[in-house]
N, C-alpha and C positions, 0 to 999 in steps of 0.2 A: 265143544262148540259144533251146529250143525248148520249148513248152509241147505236151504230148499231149493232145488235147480230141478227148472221143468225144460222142457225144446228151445220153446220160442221165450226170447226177450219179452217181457209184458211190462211200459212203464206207463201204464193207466192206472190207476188211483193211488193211494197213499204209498201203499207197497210193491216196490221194484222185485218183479214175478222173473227167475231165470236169470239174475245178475252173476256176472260171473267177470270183475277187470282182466283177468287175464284170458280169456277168451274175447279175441275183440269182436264175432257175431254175438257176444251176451255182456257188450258194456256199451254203455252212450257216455263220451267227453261231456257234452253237453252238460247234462244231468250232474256230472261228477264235478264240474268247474264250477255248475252254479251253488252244488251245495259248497264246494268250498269257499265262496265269495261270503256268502251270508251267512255262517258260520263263523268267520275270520273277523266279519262288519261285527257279528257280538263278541267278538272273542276280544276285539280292539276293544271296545264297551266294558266288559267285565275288566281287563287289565287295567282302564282308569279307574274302576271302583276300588276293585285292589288296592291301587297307587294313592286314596283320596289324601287316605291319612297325608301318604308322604308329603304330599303338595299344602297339605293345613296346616301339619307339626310346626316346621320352623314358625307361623306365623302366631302360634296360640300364645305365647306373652309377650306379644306386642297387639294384643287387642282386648287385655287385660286377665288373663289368666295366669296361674302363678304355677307353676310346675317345673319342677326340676329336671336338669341334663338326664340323669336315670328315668325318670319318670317319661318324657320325651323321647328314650330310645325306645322304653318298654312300648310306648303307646303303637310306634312307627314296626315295632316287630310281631304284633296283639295278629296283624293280617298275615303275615307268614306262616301262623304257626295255626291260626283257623284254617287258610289256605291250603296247607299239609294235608289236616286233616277230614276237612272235607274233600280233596281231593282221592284220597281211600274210598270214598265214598261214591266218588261220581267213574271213578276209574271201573267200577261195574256196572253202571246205569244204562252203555250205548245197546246190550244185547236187551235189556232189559225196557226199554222205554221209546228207543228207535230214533233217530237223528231229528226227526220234524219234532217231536213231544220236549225230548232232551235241551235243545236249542231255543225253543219259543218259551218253556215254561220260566226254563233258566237268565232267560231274559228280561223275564216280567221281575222275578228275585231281585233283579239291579234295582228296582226303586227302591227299595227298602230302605239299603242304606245310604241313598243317596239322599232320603227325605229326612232320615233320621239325622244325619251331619247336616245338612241343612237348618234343620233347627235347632241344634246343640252349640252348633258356635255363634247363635245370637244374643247367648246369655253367658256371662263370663263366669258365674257361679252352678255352672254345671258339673256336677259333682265328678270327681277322676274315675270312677267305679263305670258310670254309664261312658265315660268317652270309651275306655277300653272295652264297653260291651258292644258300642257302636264301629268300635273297631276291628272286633272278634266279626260280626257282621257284613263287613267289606271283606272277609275270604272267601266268600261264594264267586266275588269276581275272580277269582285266582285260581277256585277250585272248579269251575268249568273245563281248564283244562284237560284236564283226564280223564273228561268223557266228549269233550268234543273231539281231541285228537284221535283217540284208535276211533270215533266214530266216521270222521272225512277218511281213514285208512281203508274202509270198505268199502270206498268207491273210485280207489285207483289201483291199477297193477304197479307190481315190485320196481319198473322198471322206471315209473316215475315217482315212486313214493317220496325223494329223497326231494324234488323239486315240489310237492305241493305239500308234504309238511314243513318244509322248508319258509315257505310261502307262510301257511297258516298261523305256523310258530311266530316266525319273524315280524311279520305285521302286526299278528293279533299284541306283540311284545311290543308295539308302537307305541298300545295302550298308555304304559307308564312314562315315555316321556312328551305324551300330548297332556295329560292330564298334568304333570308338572312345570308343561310350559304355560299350558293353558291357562292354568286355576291361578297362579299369580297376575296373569292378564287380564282373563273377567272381574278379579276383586275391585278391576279398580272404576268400576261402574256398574249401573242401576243396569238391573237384565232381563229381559220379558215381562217390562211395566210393573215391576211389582217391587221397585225399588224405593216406592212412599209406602208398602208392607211392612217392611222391616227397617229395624234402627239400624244408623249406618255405624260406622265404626274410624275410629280417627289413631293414627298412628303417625306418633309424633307430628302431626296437623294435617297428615292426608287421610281423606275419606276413603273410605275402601269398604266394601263389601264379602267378606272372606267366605259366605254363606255359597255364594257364585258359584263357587267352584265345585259343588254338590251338586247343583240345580240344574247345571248349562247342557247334560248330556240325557235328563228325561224325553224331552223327543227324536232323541235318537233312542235310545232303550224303545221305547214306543210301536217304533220303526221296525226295530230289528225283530221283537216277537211278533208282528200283522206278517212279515216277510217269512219269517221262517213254518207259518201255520199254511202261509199261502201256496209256497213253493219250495217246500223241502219235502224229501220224500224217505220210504224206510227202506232200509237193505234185509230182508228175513235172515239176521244172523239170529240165531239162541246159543243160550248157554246157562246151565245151572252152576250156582257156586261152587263145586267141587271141582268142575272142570276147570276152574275160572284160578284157580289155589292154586292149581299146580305149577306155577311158573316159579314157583319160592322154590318147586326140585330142580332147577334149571343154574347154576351157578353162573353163568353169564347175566341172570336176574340181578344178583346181588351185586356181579361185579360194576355191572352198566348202571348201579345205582350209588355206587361210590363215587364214578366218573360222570356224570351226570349232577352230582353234588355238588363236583368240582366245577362245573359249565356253567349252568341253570341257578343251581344255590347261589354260585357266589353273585352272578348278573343279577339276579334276585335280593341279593340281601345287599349288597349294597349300592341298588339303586334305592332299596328301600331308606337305607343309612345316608347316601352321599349328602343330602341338604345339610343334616348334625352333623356329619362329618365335617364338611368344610368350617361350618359356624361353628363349633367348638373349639376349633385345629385353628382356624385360620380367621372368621368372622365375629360377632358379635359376640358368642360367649367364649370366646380365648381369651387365654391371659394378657397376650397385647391387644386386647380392641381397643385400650383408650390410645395407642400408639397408630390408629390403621385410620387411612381415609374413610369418608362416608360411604363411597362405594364397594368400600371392601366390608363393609359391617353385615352388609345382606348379602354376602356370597353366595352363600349357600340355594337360596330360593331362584337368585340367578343361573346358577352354571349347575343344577341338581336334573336338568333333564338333559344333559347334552350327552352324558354315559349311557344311559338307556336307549337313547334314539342311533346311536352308533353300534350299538350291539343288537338292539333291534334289526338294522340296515343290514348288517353283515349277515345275519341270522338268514334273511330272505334273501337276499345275493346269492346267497355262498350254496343255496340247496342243488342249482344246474352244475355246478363243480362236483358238487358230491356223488351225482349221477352217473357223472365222468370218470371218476379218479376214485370213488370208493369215499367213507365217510370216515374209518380208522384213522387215514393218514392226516385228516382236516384236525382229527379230534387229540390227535397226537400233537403238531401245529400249535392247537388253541393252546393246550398245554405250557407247553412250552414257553409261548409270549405271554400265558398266565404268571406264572411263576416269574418270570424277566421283571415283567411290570408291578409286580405286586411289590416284591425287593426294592423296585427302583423307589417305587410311594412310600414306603416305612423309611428309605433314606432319608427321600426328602422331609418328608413328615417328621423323622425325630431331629432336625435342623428347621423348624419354623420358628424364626424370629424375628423375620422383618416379611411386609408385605409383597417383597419378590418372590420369596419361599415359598409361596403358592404354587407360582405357575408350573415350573416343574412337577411340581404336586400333582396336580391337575392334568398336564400331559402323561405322565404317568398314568394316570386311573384312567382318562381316555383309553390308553393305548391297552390297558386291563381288561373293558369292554370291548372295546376293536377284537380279542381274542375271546373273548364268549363266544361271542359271534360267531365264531368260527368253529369254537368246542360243541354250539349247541346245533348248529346244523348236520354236523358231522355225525353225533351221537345218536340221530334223528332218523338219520339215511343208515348206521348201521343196523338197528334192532329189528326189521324187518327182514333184512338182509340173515343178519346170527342167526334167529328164531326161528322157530317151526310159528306158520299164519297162525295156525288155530292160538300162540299163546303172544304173537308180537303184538297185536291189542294191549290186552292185557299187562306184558312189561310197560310198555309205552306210558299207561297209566299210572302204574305203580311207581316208576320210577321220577313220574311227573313229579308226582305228590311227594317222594323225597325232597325231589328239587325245591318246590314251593318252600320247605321248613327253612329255608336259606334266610329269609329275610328276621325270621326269628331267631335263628343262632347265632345272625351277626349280629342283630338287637340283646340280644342277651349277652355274648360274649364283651359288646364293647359294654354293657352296663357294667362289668364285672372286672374286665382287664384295662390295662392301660391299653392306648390305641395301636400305639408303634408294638407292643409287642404280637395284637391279634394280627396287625399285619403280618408279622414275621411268624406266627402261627399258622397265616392259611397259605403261607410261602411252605412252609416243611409239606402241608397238606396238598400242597400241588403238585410238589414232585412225587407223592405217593401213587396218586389216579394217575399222574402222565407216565409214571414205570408200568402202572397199570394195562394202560392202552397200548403201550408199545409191547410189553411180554405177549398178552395174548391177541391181538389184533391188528396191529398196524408192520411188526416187523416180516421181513422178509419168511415163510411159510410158519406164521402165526396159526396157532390153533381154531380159533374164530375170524378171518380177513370178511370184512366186512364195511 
Protein backbone atom coordinates (compact mmCIF):
# COMPACT_ATOMS: atom_id res chain seq x y z
CA UNK A 1 0.00 0.00 0.00
CA UNK A 2 1.42 3.54 -0.92
CA UNK A 3 0.34 6.85 0.39
CA UNK A 4 1.34 10.07 -2.09
CA UNK A 5 2.43 12.84 0.25
CA UNK A 6 3.36 16.09 -1.41
CA UNK A 7 4.27 19.63 1.16
CA UNK A 8 1.29 21.33 1.35
CA UNK A 9 -2.21 19.95 2.37
CA UNK A 10 -4.35 20.37 -1.14
CA UNK A 11 -8.26 19.66 -0.44
CA UNK A 12 -9.29 21.04 -3.79
CA UNK A 13 -10.97 18.75 -5.99
CA UNK A 14 -12.04 15.21 -5.63
CA UNK A 15 -8.61 13.95 -4.28
CA UNK A 16 -7.08 15.01 -0.84
CA UNK A 17 -3.32 15.99 -2.33
CA UNK A 18 -0.69 15.53 1.07
CA UNK A 19 -3.17 13.85 3.63
CA UNK A 20 -1.44 12.65 6.21
CA UNK A 21 -4.25 12.22 10.00
CA UNK A 22 -1.42 11.90 11.95
CA UNK A 23 0.37 14.95 11.01
CA UNK A 24 -2.15 17.52 12.05
CA UNK A 25 -0.39 20.35 9.31
CA UNK A 26 -1.55 17.53 6.71
CA UNK A 27 -5.21 16.47 8.06
CA UNK A 28 -8.54 18.81 8.12
CA UNK A 29 -11.26 17.43 11.10
CA UNK A 30 -13.56 18.97 9.01
CA UNK A 31 -13.28 16.93 5.89
CA UNK A 32 -12.69 13.81 8.09
CA UNK A 33 -16.14 14.27 10.20
CA UNK A 34 -18.12 15.03 7.28
CA UNK A 35 -17.05 12.03 5.35
CA UNK A 36 -17.87 10.10 8.27
CA UNK A 37 -21.34 11.54 8.72
CA UNK A 38 -22.48 10.51 5.21
CA UNK A 39 -20.94 7.38 5.09
CA UNK A 40 -22.53 6.23 8.48
CA UNK A 41 -26.17 8.19 6.95
CA UNK A 42 -25.66 5.14 4.09
CA UNK A 43 -24.28 2.89 6.21
CA UNK A 44 -27.63 3.18 8.54
CA UNK A 45 -29.46 2.63 4.85
CA UNK A 46 -27.60 -0.47 3.76
CA UNK A 47 -28.09 -2.05 7.45
CA UNK A 48 -32.02 -1.67 7.06
CA UNK A 49 -31.74 -3.35 3.54
CA UNK A 50 -29.77 -6.03 5.12
CA UNK A 51 -32.30 -6.27 8.07
CA UNK A 52 -35.56 -6.10 5.36
CA UNK A 53 -36.04 -9.79 5.32
CA UNK A 54 -35.90 -9.80 9.07
CA UNK A 55 -38.72 -7.18 9.62
CA UNK A 56 -41.10 -9.19 6.62
CA UNK A 57 -40.15 -12.99 7.63
CA UNK A 58 -42.37 -13.16 10.79
CA UNK A 59 -45.09 -11.38 8.66
CA UNK A 60 -45.08 -13.77 5.19
CA UNK A 61 -48.02 -16.42 6.59
CA UNK A 62 -50.04 -14.05 7.90
CA UNK A 63 -50.64 -12.46 4.57
CA UNK A 64 -51.03 -15.67 2.92
CA UNK A 65 -47.86 -17.38 2.18
CA UNK A 66 -47.22 -20.75 3.29
CA UNK A 67 -43.76 -21.53 4.40
CA UNK A 68 -42.34 -23.48 6.88
CA UNK A 69 -40.25 -22.77 10.44
CA UNK A 70 -37.08 -24.14 8.33
CA UNK A 71 -37.79 -22.38 5.39
CA UNK A 72 -38.36 -18.99 7.35
CA UNK A 73 -35.04 -19.29 9.11
CA UNK A 74 -33.32 -20.17 5.82
CA UNK A 75 -35.04 -17.18 4.10
CA UNK A 76 -33.86 -14.62 7.41
CA UNK A 77 -30.18 -16.20 7.01
CA UNK A 78 -30.05 -16.06 2.65
CA UNK A 79 -28.56 -12.03 3.75
CA UNK A 80 -25.94 -13.20 6.22
CA UNK A 81 -24.37 -15.43 4.15
CA UNK A 82 -24.51 -13.01 0.80
CA UNK A 83 -23.50 -10.38 3.20
CA UNK A 84 -20.18 -12.50 4.03
CA UNK A 85 -19.48 -12.76 0.93
CA UNK A 86 -19.73 -9.88 -0.64
CA UNK A 87 -18.12 -8.29 2.00
CA UNK A 88 -14.65 -10.23 0.57
CA UNK A 89 -15.40 -8.23 -1.93
CA UNK A 90 -15.87 -4.80 -0.88
CA UNK A 91 -13.10 -5.27 1.94
CA UNK A 92 -10.68 -4.51 -1.24
CA UNK A 93 -12.74 -1.78 -3.08
CA UNK A 94 -11.67 1.42 -0.73
CA UNK A 95 -7.81 1.51 -2.46
CA UNK A 96 -9.46 0.76 -5.43
CA UNK A 97 -12.51 2.96 -6.13
CA UNK A 98 -11.92 5.75 -3.45
CA UNK A 99 -14.40 6.86 -0.70
CA UNK A 100 -16.74 9.30 -3.01
CA UNK A 101 -17.13 6.39 -5.95
CA UNK A 102 -17.38 3.46 -3.10
CA UNK A 103 -20.16 5.13 -1.06
CA UNK A 104 -22.52 7.00 -3.77
CA UNK A 105 -22.35 4.04 -6.25
CA UNK A 106 -23.10 1.66 -3.27
CA UNK A 107 -25.87 3.49 -2.63
CA UNK A 108 -27.74 3.65 -5.57
CA UNK A 109 -27.24 -0.76 -5.16
CA UNK A 110 -29.98 -0.21 -2.19
CA UNK A 111 -32.80 0.18 -4.64
CA UNK A 112 -32.53 -2.97 -6.01
CA UNK A 113 -33.65 -4.81 -3.49
CA UNK A 114 -35.79 -2.64 -1.92
CA UNK A 115 -37.99 -2.52 -5.27
CA UNK A 116 -37.63 -6.03 -5.64
CA UNK A 117 -39.27 -6.86 -1.96
CA UNK A 118 -41.50 -4.47 -2.65
CA UNK A 119 -43.15 -6.10 -5.30
CA UNK A 120 -42.71 -9.68 -4.15
CA UNK A 121 -44.85 -9.58 -1.11
CA UNK A 122 -47.85 -8.30 -3.15
CA UNK A 123 -48.38 -11.47 -4.49
CA UNK A 124 -48.74 -14.47 -2.06
CA UNK A 125 -47.72 -16.96 -4.84
CA UNK A 126 -44.29 -15.84 -5.33
CA UNK A 127 -42.44 -18.55 -5.73
CA UNK A 128 -39.72 -19.58 -2.53
CA UNK A 129 -36.63 -19.69 -5.16
CA UNK A 130 -37.08 -15.85 -5.94
CA UNK A 131 -37.90 -14.80 -2.14
CA UNK A 132 -34.30 -16.35 -1.27
CA UNK A 133 -32.85 -14.60 -4.44
CA UNK A 134 -34.33 -11.52 -3.33
CA UNK A 135 -32.85 -12.15 -0.22
CA UNK A 136 -29.41 -13.14 -1.45
CA UNK A 137 -29.75 -9.37 -2.77
CA UNK A 138 -30.37 -7.42 0.47
CA UNK A 139 -26.40 -8.47 1.41
CA UNK A 140 -25.11 -5.61 -0.54
CA UNK A 141 -26.59 -3.70 2.43
CA UNK A 142 -24.34 -5.61 4.85
CA UNK A 143 -21.55 -6.06 2.64
CA UNK A 144 -20.74 -2.22 2.51
CA UNK A 145 -19.38 -2.62 5.45
CA UNK A 146 -15.97 -3.63 4.68
CA UNK A 147 -15.31 -1.09 2.44
CA UNK A 148 -16.70 1.78 3.99
CA UNK A 149 -15.04 1.00 7.31
CA UNK A 150 -11.14 0.71 6.62
CA UNK A 151 -12.30 3.59 4.02
CA UNK A 152 -13.56 6.47 7.07
CA UNK A 153 -10.00 4.77 8.66
CA UNK A 154 -7.99 7.00 6.30
CA UNK A 155 -9.16 9.82 7.44
CA UNK A 156 -8.51 9.81 11.16
CA UNK A 157 -5.35 9.36 13.30
CA UNK A 158 -4.67 6.22 15.66
CA UNK A 159 -5.65 8.28 18.40
CA UNK A 160 -9.15 8.65 17.44
CA UNK A 161 -9.72 5.77 15.57
CA UNK A 162 -11.41 3.99 18.37
CA UNK A 163 -14.20 6.83 18.79
CA UNK A 164 -15.12 7.34 15.01
CA UNK A 165 -15.37 3.81 14.10
CA UNK A 166 -16.96 3.43 16.97
CA UNK A 167 -19.51 5.96 15.86
CA UNK A 168 -19.66 4.55 12.23
CA UNK A 169 -20.08 1.03 13.37
CA UNK A 170 -22.59 1.74 16.18
CA UNK A 171 -24.97 3.83 14.22
CA UNK A 172 -24.67 2.71 10.96
CA UNK A 173 -25.79 -0.85 13.30
CA UNK A 174 -28.93 1.36 14.10
CA UNK A 175 -29.86 0.33 10.62
CA UNK A 176 -31.32 -3.08 11.89
CA UNK A 177 -33.34 -2.00 14.56
CA UNK A 178 -35.05 1.11 12.71
CA UNK A 179 -35.98 -1.05 9.88
CA UNK A 180 -37.49 -3.67 12.35
CA UNK A 181 -39.22 -1.05 14.23
CA UNK A 182 -40.01 0.80 11.40
CA UNK A 183 -41.51 -1.77 8.79
CA UNK A 184 -44.02 -3.22 11.31
CA UNK A 185 -45.16 0.52 11.57
CA UNK A 186 -45.44 1.64 7.98
CA UNK A 187 -47.56 -1.61 7.12
CA UNK A 188 -50.13 -0.45 8.74
CA UNK A 189 -50.83 2.35 6.04
CA UNK A 190 -51.08 3.68 2.54
CA UNK A 191 -47.47 5.46 2.02
CA UNK A 192 -46.46 8.11 -0.65
CA UNK A 193 -50.02 8.10 -2.19
CA UNK A 194 -49.59 5.08 -3.90
CA UNK A 195 -51.57 3.03 -1.57
CA UNK A 196 -54.86 2.80 -4.16
CA UNK A 197 -51.41 1.11 -6.31
CA UNK A 198 -51.37 -1.82 -4.61
CA UNK A 199 -53.74 -4.57 -3.11
CA UNK A 200 -53.93 -4.18 0.47
CA UNK A 201 -53.48 -7.04 2.61
CA UNK A 202 -55.81 -8.23 5.64
CA UNK A 203 -54.51 -10.05 8.65
CA UNK A 204 -56.91 -11.58 10.51
CA UNK A 205 -59.22 -8.33 9.51
CA UNK A 206 -56.56 -5.63 9.65
CA UNK A 207 -55.32 -4.04 6.62
CA UNK A 208 -51.83 -3.64 6.37
CA UNK A 209 -49.63 -2.89 3.75
CA UNK A 210 -46.32 -5.13 4.36
CA UNK A 211 -44.95 -3.91 0.91
CA UNK A 212 -43.99 -0.34 3.11
CA UNK A 213 -41.54 -1.53 4.58
CA UNK A 214 -39.33 -1.86 1.25
CA UNK A 215 -40.42 1.40 -0.03
CA UNK A 216 -40.27 3.85 2.95
CA UNK A 217 -36.28 4.29 2.75
CA UNK A 218 -35.99 5.00 -1.32
CA UNK A 219 -35.64 8.86 -0.64
CA UNK A 220 -33.42 8.56 1.72
CA UNK A 221 -31.18 5.92 -0.44
CA UNK A 222 -31.64 8.86 -2.95
CA UNK A 223 -30.24 11.21 -0.62
CA UNK A 224 -27.37 9.54 0.52
CA UNK A 225 -25.74 8.86 -3.21
CA UNK A 226 -26.43 13.05 -4.52
CA UNK A 227 -24.63 13.52 -0.93
CA UNK A 228 -21.79 11.44 -1.26
CA UNK A 229 -20.93 12.41 -5.16
CA UNK A 230 -21.39 16.08 -3.84
CA UNK A 231 -19.25 16.13 -0.95
CA UNK A 232 -17.15 13.11 -0.35
CA UNK A 233 -13.67 13.27 -1.36
CA UNK A 234 -10.55 10.45 -2.08
CA UNK A 235 -7.63 9.84 0.11
CA UNK A 236 -4.73 8.71 -2.66
CA UNK A 237 -4.25 5.42 -0.90
CA UNK A 238 -3.27 2.29 -3.54
CA UNK A 239 -2.77 -1.02 -3.22
CA UNK A 240 -2.33 -4.05 -5.54
CA UNK A 241 -3.77 -7.38 -4.47
CA UNK A 242 -0.76 -8.97 -3.23
CA UNK A 243 0.04 -6.39 -0.79
CA UNK A 244 -3.67 -6.36 0.09
CA UNK A 245 -3.15 -10.78 1.06
CA UNK A 246 -0.84 -10.38 3.23
CA UNK A 247 -2.67 -9.94 6.40
CA UNK A 248 -3.72 -13.84 6.26
CA UNK A 249 0.54 -13.95 7.34
CA UNK A 250 -0.30 -11.93 10.33
CA UNK A 251 -1.88 -14.43 13.07
CA UNK A 252 -3.61 -11.66 14.93
CA UNK A 253 -5.63 -11.72 11.32
CA UNK A 254 -7.17 -14.99 12.22
CA UNK A 255 -7.30 -14.53 15.70
CA UNK A 256 -9.25 -11.05 15.60
CA UNK A 257 -11.62 -13.04 13.24
CA UNK A 258 -12.62 -15.68 15.61
CA UNK A 259 -13.27 -12.98 18.30
CA UNK A 260 -15.01 -10.83 16.18
CA UNK A 261 -17.28 -13.91 15.30
CA UNK A 262 -17.89 -14.02 18.68
CA UNK A 263 -19.07 -9.94 18.85
CA UNK A 264 -20.31 -8.99 15.36
CA UNK A 265 -21.58 -12.69 14.22
CA UNK A 266 -23.56 -13.32 17.10
CA UNK A 267 -25.14 -9.22 17.22
CA UNK A 268 -25.70 -10.23 13.79
CA UNK A 269 -27.26 -13.47 13.64
CA UNK A 270 -29.45 -13.13 16.03
CA UNK A 271 -30.72 -9.91 15.49
CA UNK A 272 -31.33 -11.48 12.22
CA UNK A 273 -33.08 -14.68 14.20
CA UNK A 274 -34.62 -12.85 17.28
CA UNK A 275 -38.36 -12.27 15.55
CA UNK A 276 -38.38 -16.66 14.79
CA UNK A 277 -36.84 -16.87 17.72
CA UNK A 278 -39.38 -15.49 19.99
CA UNK A 279 -42.43 -16.69 17.77
CA UNK A 280 -41.43 -20.19 17.70
CA UNK A 281 -40.14 -20.35 21.53
CA UNK A 282 -42.67 -18.26 22.81
CA UNK A 283 -45.38 -16.60 20.08
CA UNK A 284 -47.53 -17.79 17.46
CA UNK A 285 -45.70 -20.73 16.15
CA UNK A 286 -45.04 -22.62 19.79
CA UNK A 287 -46.34 -25.29 20.98
CA UNK A 288 -48.43 -23.18 23.55
CA UNK A 289 -49.76 -20.47 21.39
CA UNK A 290 -53.35 -21.82 21.64
CA UNK A 291 -52.59 -21.38 25.65
CA UNK A 292 -50.98 -17.52 25.17
CA UNK A 293 -52.80 -14.13 25.07
CA UNK A 294 -53.40 -12.12 21.82
CA UNK A 295 -50.65 -10.14 22.46
CA UNK A 296 -48.13 -12.66 23.05
CA UNK A 297 -49.00 -14.35 19.63
CA UNK A 298 -46.89 -11.49 17.68
CA UNK A 299 -44.06 -11.22 19.91
CA UNK A 300 -41.81 -11.62 17.96
CA UNK A 301 -42.45 -8.60 15.31
CA UNK A 302 -42.95 -6.55 18.67
CA UNK A 303 -39.83 -6.94 20.87
CA UNK A 304 -37.26 -8.16 17.58
CA UNK A 305 -35.73 -4.52 17.33
CA UNK A 306 -35.09 -3.80 20.92
CA UNK A 307 -31.70 -6.29 20.86
CA UNK A 308 -30.32 -4.57 18.03
CA UNK A 309 -31.00 -0.93 18.90
CA UNK A 310 -29.12 -1.63 22.54
CA UNK A 311 -26.27 -3.16 20.88
CA UNK A 312 -26.22 -0.80 18.32
CA UNK A 313 -26.29 2.14 21.28
CA UNK A 314 -23.60 0.53 23.16
CA UNK A 315 -21.41 0.00 20.05
CA UNK A 316 -21.29 4.04 19.51
CA UNK A 317 -21.03 4.91 23.36
CA UNK A 318 -18.55 2.63 24.18
CA UNK A 319 -15.83 3.82 21.22
CA UNK A 320 -14.67 7.25 23.79
CA UNK A 321 -13.87 4.56 26.55
CA UNK A 322 -12.10 2.49 24.28
CA UNK A 323 -9.83 5.64 23.59
CA UNK A 324 -9.32 5.72 27.13
CA UNK A 325 -8.78 2.39 28.56
CA UNK A 326 -7.67 0.48 25.34
CA UNK A 327 -10.21 -1.85 23.34
CA UNK A 328 -8.86 -5.49 24.70
CA UNK A 329 -10.12 -4.92 28.04
CA UNK A 330 -13.96 -3.71 26.51
CA UNK A 331 -13.66 -6.88 24.37
CA UNK A 332 -12.69 -9.18 27.08
CA UNK A 333 -15.99 -7.52 29.28
CA UNK A 334 -18.17 -8.06 26.24
CA UNK A 335 -17.07 -11.55 26.59
CA UNK A 336 -17.74 -12.37 29.47
CA UNK A 337 -21.53 -10.94 29.80
CA UNK A 338 -21.71 -12.76 26.39
CA UNK A 339 -21.27 -15.98 27.66
CA UNK A 340 -23.46 -15.05 31.32
CA UNK A 341 -26.32 -14.05 29.17
CA UNK A 342 -26.29 -16.51 26.58
CA UNK A 343 -26.50 -19.39 29.55
CA UNK A 344 -28.83 -17.36 31.36
CA UNK A 345 -31.43 -17.44 27.67
CA UNK A 346 -31.00 -21.39 27.08
CA UNK A 347 -32.18 -21.53 30.97
CA UNK A 348 -34.87 -19.80 30.44
CA UNK A 349 -35.62 -20.92 27.07
CA UNK A 350 -35.63 -24.72 27.94
CA UNK A 351 -38.41 -23.83 30.86
CA UNK A 352 -40.96 -21.90 28.34
CA UNK A 353 -44.24 -23.00 29.40
CA UNK A 354 -46.32 -20.38 30.43
CA UNK A 355 -46.34 -16.79 29.04
CA UNK A 356 -44.18 -15.32 32.00
CA UNK A 357 -41.17 -17.64 30.67
CA UNK A 358 -40.71 -15.05 28.28
CA UNK A 359 -39.72 -12.18 30.10
CA UNK A 360 -36.73 -13.41 31.67
CA UNK A 361 -36.00 -14.79 28.24
CA UNK A 362 -35.98 -11.56 26.84
CA UNK A 363 -33.90 -9.78 29.60
CA UNK A 364 -31.62 -12.10 29.07
CA UNK A 365 -31.01 -11.59 25.24
CA UNK A 366 -31.23 -7.83 25.97
CA UNK A 367 -28.58 -8.08 28.26
CA UNK A 368 -26.63 -10.48 25.32
CA UNK A 369 -26.63 -7.51 23.08
CA UNK A 370 -25.99 -4.96 25.92
CA UNK A 371 -22.50 -7.02 25.66
CA UNK A 372 -21.93 -6.89 21.85
CA UNK A 373 -21.90 -3.63 22.30
CA UNK A 374 -19.20 -3.58 24.09
CA UNK A 375 -17.27 -6.64 22.30
CA UNK A 376 -17.78 -4.76 19.09
CA UNK A 377 -16.39 -1.55 19.91
CA UNK A 378 -13.62 -2.83 21.57
CA UNK A 379 -12.61 -5.22 18.77
CA UNK A 380 -12.75 -2.00 16.59
CA UNK A 381 -10.29 0.27 18.51
CA UNK A 382 -7.94 -2.78 18.83
CA UNK A 383 -6.90 -3.79 15.16
CA UNK A 384 -5.62 -0.50 14.27
CA UNK A 385 -3.94 -0.37 17.31
CA UNK A 386 -2.28 -4.55 17.02
CA UNK A 387 -1.66 -3.91 13.17
CA UNK A 388 0.96 -2.40 11.13
CA UNK A 389 -1.44 0.81 9.02
CA UNK A 390 -0.51 -0.35 5.84
CA UNK A 391 -2.62 -3.92 6.79
CA UNK A 392 -5.25 -2.60 9.66
CA UNK A 393 -7.66 -1.62 6.56
CA UNK A 394 -7.56 -4.49 5.26
CA UNK A 395 -8.18 -6.87 8.59
CA UNK A 396 -10.75 -4.52 9.35
CA UNK A 397 -12.50 -5.69 6.25
CA UNK A 398 -11.72 -9.21 6.23
CA UNK A 399 -12.68 -9.76 9.53
CA UNK A 400 -16.07 -7.61 8.85
CA UNK A 401 -17.01 -10.07 6.41
CA UNK A 402 -16.49 -13.04 8.80
CA UNK A 403 -18.63 -11.31 11.12
CA UNK A 404 -21.57 -10.73 8.62
CA UNK A 405 -21.79 -14.77 8.01
CA UNK A 406 -23.31 -14.56 11.63
CA UNK A 407 -26.78 -14.21 10.56
CA UNK A 408 -26.39 -17.34 8.39
CA UNK A 409 -24.83 -19.72 10.76
CA UNK A 410 -27.32 -18.96 13.20
CA UNK A 411 -30.14 -19.40 10.39
CA UNK A 412 -28.59 -22.47 9.52
CA UNK A 413 -27.76 -23.92 12.86
CA UNK A 414 -31.14 -23.24 14.33
CA UNK A 415 -32.80 -24.77 10.99
CA UNK A 416 -30.71 -27.95 11.92
CA UNK A 417 -30.53 -28.07 16.04
CA UNK A 418 -32.75 -27.80 18.67
CA UNK A 419 -32.73 -24.20 20.03
CA UNK A 420 -31.80 -24.72 23.69
CA UNK A 421 -28.94 -26.66 22.51
CA UNK A 422 -27.50 -23.95 19.81
CA UNK A 423 -27.84 -21.72 22.64
CA UNK A 424 -25.56 -23.84 24.91
CA UNK A 425 -23.38 -24.27 21.65
CA UNK A 426 -22.56 -20.56 21.22
CA UNK A 427 -22.20 -20.61 25.30
CA UNK A 428 -18.88 -23.25 24.78
CA UNK A 429 -17.99 -20.81 21.85
CA UNK A 430 -17.89 -17.88 23.82
CA UNK A 431 -15.76 -18.89 26.30
CA UNK A 432 -13.29 -20.04 23.44
CA UNK A 433 -12.73 -16.21 21.81
CA UNK A 434 -13.11 -14.69 25.53
CA UNK A 435 -9.83 -17.21 26.62
CA UNK A 436 -8.97 -15.87 23.40
CA UNK A 437 -8.76 -12.07 24.12
CA UNK A 438 -7.58 -12.43 27.40
CA UNK A 439 -4.31 -14.76 26.56
CA UNK A 440 -3.18 -12.57 23.89
CA UNK A 441 -4.44 -9.08 24.42
CA UNK A 442 -6.18 -7.98 27.31
CA UNK A 443 -4.09 -9.64 30.36
CA UNK A 444 -1.54 -7.98 32.23
CA UNK A 445 1.88 -7.93 29.49
CA UNK A 446 -0.23 -9.54 26.74
CA UNK A 447 1.62 -10.16 23.54
CA UNK A 448 -0.67 -7.85 21.39
CA UNK A 449 -2.36 -4.96 24.31
CA UNK A 450 -4.36 -3.13 22.28
Amino acid sequence: MKRHHVTQLNTKGVVLQGWDPEDPEHWDSKIAWRTLWITTFSMIIGFCVWYLVSAIAPLLNRIGFDLSAGQLYWLASIPGLAGGLIRLIYMFLPPILGTRKLVGISSGLFLIPMFGWFLAVQDSSTPYWWLLTLAALTGIGGGVFSGYMPSTGYFFPKAKSGTALGIQAGIGNLGVSIIQFMGPWVMGFGLLGIGFLTPQRTIEGTTVFVHNAAIVLVPWTILAAVLSFLFLKDVPVTANFRQQIDIFGNKNTWILSIIYLMTFGAFAGFAAQFGLIINNNFGIASPMAETYPAEMLHAGATFAFLGPLIGALVRAAWGPLCDRFGGAIWTFVGGIGMTIATAAAAIFLSRAETPDDFWPFLWSMLALFFFTGLGNAGTFKQMPMILPKRQAGGVIGWTGAIGAFGPFIVGVLLSFTPTVAFFWGCVVFFIIATALTWIYYARPNAPFPG
